[in-house]
Structure formats: C-alpha cells, structure tokens
C-alpha positions as CSV (number, residue, x, y, z in Angstrom):
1,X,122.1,91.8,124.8
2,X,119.4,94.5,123.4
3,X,116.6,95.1,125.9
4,X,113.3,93.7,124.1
5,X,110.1,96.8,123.4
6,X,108.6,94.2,125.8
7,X,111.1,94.2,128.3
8,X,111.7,98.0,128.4
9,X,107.7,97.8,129.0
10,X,107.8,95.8,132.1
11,X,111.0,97.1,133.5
12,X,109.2,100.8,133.3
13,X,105.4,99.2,134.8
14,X,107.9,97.6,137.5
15,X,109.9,101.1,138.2
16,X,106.5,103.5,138.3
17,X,105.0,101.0,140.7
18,X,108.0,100.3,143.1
19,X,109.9,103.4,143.0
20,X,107.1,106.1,141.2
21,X,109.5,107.0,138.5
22,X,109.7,105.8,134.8
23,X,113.1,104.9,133.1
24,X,115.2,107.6,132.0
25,X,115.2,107.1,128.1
26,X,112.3,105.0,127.8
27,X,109.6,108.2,128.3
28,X,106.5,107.0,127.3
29,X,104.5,104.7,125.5
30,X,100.8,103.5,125.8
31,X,98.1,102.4,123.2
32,X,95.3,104.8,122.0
33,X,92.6,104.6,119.3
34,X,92.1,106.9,116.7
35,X,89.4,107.3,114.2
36,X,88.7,109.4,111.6
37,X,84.6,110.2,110.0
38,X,83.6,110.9,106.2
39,X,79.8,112.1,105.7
40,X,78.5,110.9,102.5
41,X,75.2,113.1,102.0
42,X,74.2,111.8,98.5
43,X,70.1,112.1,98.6
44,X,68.3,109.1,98.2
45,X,68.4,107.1,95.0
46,X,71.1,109.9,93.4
47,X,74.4,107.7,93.7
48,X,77.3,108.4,95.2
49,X,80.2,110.1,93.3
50,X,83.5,108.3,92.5
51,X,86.4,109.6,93.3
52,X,88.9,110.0,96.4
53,X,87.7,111.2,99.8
54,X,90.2,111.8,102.1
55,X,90.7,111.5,105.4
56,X,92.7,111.9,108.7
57,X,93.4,115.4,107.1
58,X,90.7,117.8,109.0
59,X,91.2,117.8,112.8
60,X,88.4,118.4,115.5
61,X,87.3,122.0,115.6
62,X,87.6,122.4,112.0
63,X,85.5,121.5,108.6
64,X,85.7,119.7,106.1
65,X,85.9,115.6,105.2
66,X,81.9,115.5,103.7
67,X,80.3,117.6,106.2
68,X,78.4,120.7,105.4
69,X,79.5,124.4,105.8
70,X,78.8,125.6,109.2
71,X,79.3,122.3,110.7
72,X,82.8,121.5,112.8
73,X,84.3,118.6,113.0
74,X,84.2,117.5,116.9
75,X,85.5,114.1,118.5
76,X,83.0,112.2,117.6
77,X,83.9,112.7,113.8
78,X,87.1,112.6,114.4
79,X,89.9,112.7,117.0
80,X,93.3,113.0,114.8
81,X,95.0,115.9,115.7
82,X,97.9,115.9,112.8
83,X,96.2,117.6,109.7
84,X,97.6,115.1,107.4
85,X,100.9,114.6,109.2
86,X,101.9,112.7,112.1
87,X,101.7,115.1,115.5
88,X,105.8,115.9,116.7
89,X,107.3,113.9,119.3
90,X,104.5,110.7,118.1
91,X,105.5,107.5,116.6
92,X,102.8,104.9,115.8
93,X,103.0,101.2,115.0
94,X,99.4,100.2,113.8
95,X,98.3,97.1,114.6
96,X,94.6,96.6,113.4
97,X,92.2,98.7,111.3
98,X,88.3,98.7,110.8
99,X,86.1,100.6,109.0
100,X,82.4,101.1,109.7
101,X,78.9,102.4,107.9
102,X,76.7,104.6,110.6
103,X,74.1,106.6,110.6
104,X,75.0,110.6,111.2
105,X,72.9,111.5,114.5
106,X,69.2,112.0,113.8
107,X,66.5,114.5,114.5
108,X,63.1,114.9,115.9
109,X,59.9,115.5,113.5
110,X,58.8,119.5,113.6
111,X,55.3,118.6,113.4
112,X,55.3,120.8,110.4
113,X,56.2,118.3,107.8
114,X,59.9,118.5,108.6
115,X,62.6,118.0,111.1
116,X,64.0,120.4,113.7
117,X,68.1,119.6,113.8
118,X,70.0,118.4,116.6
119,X,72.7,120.6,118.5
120,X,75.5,119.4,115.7
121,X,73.0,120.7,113.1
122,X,74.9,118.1,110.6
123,X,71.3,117.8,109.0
124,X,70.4,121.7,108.6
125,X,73.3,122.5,107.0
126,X,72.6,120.1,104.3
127,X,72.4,122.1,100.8
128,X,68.4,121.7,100.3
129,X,68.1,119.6,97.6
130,X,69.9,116.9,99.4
131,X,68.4,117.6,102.4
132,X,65.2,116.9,100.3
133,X,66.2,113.3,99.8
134,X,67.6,112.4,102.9
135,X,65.2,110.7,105.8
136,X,67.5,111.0,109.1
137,X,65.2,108.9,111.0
138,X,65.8,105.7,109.6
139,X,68.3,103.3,109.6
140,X,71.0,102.4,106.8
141,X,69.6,99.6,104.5
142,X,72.1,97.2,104.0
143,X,71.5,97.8,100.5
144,X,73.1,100.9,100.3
145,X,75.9,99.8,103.4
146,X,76.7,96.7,100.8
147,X,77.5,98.3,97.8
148,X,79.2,101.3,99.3
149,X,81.7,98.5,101.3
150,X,82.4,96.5,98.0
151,X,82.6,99.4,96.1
152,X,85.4,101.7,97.8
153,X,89.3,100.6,98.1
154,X,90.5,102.2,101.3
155,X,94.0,103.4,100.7
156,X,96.9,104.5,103.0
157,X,98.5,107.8,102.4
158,X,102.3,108.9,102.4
159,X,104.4,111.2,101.2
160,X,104.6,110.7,97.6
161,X,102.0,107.6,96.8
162,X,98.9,105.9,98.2
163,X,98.7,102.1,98.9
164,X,95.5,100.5,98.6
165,X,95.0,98.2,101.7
166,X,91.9,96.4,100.3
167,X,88.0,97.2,100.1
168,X,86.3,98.6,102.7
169,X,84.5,95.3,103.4
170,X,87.3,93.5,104.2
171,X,88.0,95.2,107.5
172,X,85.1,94.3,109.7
173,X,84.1,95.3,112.8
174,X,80.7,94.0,114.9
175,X,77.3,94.6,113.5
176,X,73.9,96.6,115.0
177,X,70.9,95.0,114.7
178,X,69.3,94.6,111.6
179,X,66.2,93.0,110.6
180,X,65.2,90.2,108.1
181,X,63.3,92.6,106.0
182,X,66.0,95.2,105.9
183,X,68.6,92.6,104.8
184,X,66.2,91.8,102.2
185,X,66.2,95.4,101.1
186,X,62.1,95.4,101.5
187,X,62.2,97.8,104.3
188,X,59.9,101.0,104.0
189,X,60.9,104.2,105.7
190,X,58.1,103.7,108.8
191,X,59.7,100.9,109.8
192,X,61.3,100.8,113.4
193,X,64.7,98.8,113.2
194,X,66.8,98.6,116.7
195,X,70.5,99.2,114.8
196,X,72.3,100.2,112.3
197,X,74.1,97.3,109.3
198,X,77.9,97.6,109.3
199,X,79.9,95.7,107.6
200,X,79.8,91.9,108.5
201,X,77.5,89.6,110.8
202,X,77.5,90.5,114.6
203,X,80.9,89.5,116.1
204,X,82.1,91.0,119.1
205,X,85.9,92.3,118.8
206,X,86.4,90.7,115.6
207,X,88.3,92.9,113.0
208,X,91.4,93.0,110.6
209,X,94.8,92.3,112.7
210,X,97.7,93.2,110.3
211,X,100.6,90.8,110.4
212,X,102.7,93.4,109.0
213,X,101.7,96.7,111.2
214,X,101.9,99.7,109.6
215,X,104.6,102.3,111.1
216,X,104.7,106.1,111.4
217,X,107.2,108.2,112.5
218,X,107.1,111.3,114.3
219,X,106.3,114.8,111.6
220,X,105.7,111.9,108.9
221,X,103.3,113.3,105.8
222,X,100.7,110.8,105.7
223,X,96.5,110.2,105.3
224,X,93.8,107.4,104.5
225,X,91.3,108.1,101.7
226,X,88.4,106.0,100.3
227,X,89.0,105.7,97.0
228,X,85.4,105.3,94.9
229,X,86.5,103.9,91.4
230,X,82.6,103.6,89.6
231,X,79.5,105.7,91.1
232,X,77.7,103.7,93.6
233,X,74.0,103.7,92.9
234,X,72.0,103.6,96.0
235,X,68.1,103.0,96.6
236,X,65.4,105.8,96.6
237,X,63.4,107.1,100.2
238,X,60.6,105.0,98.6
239,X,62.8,101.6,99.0
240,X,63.9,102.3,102.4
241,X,67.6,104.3,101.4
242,X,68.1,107.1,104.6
243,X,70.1,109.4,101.7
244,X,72.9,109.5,103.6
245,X,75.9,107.3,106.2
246,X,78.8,107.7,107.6
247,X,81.4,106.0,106.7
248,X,84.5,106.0,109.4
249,X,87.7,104.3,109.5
250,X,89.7,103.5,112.8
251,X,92.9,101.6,114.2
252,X,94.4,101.4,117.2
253,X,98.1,101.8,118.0
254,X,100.7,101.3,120.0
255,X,102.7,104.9,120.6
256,X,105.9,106.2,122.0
257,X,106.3,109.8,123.0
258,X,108.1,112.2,124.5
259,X,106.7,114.0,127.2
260,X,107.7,117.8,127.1
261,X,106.3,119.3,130.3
C-alpha cells in the first residue's frame, strides 16, 4: 500500500529524532510563508489607475512592484525569491491566501513644513507632485481601504492565462484598530488613530482556506497581480485620505525540496 504525505511525515520526524537522520528519498519538506508588497502612491483625492499590477515578479534587493526609483525592494516588501517563476528544486501546495491594506512606514515632521524620510526612504523618492499629496503620518481611512478591496480582482498567474481568484475583499485577514470616526470617513488628518483598517472586523487567524489548494511545481512560470478594472476614486488630505497604502498579498505553503549541499 502507498505510504500517505502524512505518513512519510511522521516516519521522517520519528527517524531525525531516534536515529538523527531523515529518510533517503523523502529530503525535505516544511511549511513557510511568503508574501509579496505593491505600493500604490496615488496623492490624495487623485484616484487610482486601473489596470494590472503585478506581483511576486520583483525579488528583495531589486525595484520595481509600485515603489519609487532608488528604492529596493527588501523583506519586508517582499520575500519571493523566484522573479516570476517558481525557485528550482521547490514545489508548493498553497493552502490559504490573504491579502492586506497597510500603511508604507512613516516619517518624522522636519520642523520646516515637511518631513525628513526614514532609512527605506520609500517617501523621498516619491515623484513631487505625489509626494505633495500624500500625509505619511496618518492612518488609511477605511474609505479609501474599502473601495480599493471591492474594487480590485486578485488573479493568479501561469504560464499562458491568469485566473481570477476573487476580490481582494474576500480574503481577510485580522484588523488594526480603527476608530468610530474613521469608519465613518469623518476623520481629519490631526487625528491620532492606534492602527491601521484592513480588510474585515478584527479576527484573530481568520482568513481564506482553499478547499482546492493551489499547486506549483518546481521552475513553473507563474505570478499574482491585482487586477484594477474602473479607477478607484479615493478621498482628498482634507477628508482624512493618507495618499497612499500598501496593498500585500500572502499564503502560506506547504513545500518539498531538495537539499543540494
């Protein structure tokens, strides 16, 4: 009789700890998160552009996926390491997805009127006239994280076509804080909120299992975009829109490899 996934599993915990070696063919597996970051930098009240943004297609180290020129992509954007394939010797089965809206890190007042950037400079390197319309202070008003969830289809990538999976809003994850006047869209830009809205009320570890995981194979092609079908009109500085989010999607997986050292 074939030896289960969940078999092989235990019979390799069993081995390492009795004997301090794996199984011969069974090399590796384990579970890992991945995530990958888009940067919206729209200035308030100008709306955001449709059209496909793509990602899982720039790695750390490089730029690309939203931010500005002059700003690389580090692990905290993103920690895919495939451009837009699936890294040798990898398999995946992926077994949940989320997406979520956050706020890009922000920076200290100058004094001066301005802002002085913090070591990522993701802010400085904004072209000026956004920059002009963005307040990196404050949080995102729901408004804005609302209509930008309902508004984009995320979509799967693969060799030859892209599947649309559903609308951003349908794959929650926990919320920050958020006051009653922000959900109300009153909020002014001096007010002091303790978290950022994401998408969905607060609930701890709840997000989109997928009865059907999605698997990738080892060299495979592949990428997840948001796909914006209409502009997305989002509120002024004035009506408490920060001009900017960040939008990132994320799954964990189970993996097999093959350790080559």
């Amino acid at each position: 009789m074939p030896i289960s996934l969940k078999d092989m599993v235990s019979r390799q915990v069993s081995e390492v700890l009795r004997r301090g070696q794996r199984m011969e063919r069974f090399d590796r597996i384990r579970q890992r998160h991945f995530w990958s970051t888009y940067l919206f930098a729209y200035g308030g009240g100008n709306p955001i552009q449709s059209g496909p943004y793509e990602l899982f297609k720039v790695i750390s180290s490089q730029t690309g996926q939203g931010y500005p020129a002059g700003v690389t992509l580090t692990e905290r954007e993103t920690n895919w390491k495939g451009n837009g394939r699936v890294p040798d010797n990898q398999n995946f089965v992926i077994q949940e997805v989320g997406v979520t809206v956050m706020r890009p890190p922000a920076v200290k007042p100058d004094g001066q009127g301005g802002f002085t950037g913090p070591l990522n400079g993701i802010y400085e390197n904004l072209p000026p006239a956004i920059k002009a319309l963005v307040n990196p202070n404050i949080p995102i008003n729901a408004g804005d994280a609302q209509s930008i969830l309902y508004g984009t289809v995320l979509e799967m990538g693969f060799l030859t076509n892209n599947v649309p999976l559903g609308l951003c809003a349908d794959f929650s994850q926990s919320s920050g804080v958020v006051s009653q006047k922000q959900l109300l869209k009153t909020v002014d830009a001096t007010e002091s909120l303790a978290g950022d809205p994401t998408n969905g009320i607060p609930s701890a570890a709840f997000r989109r299992k997928l009865e059907v995981p999605i698997l990738l194979q080892h060299g495979e092609a592949m990428g997840m975009r948001f796909n914006i079908l209409r502009n997305i009109p989002t509120l002024t500085l004035a009506e408490g829109g920060a001009g900017w989010l960040e939008l990132r999607v994320d799954w964990w997986a189970t993996e097999s490899f093959v350790e080559l050292s």
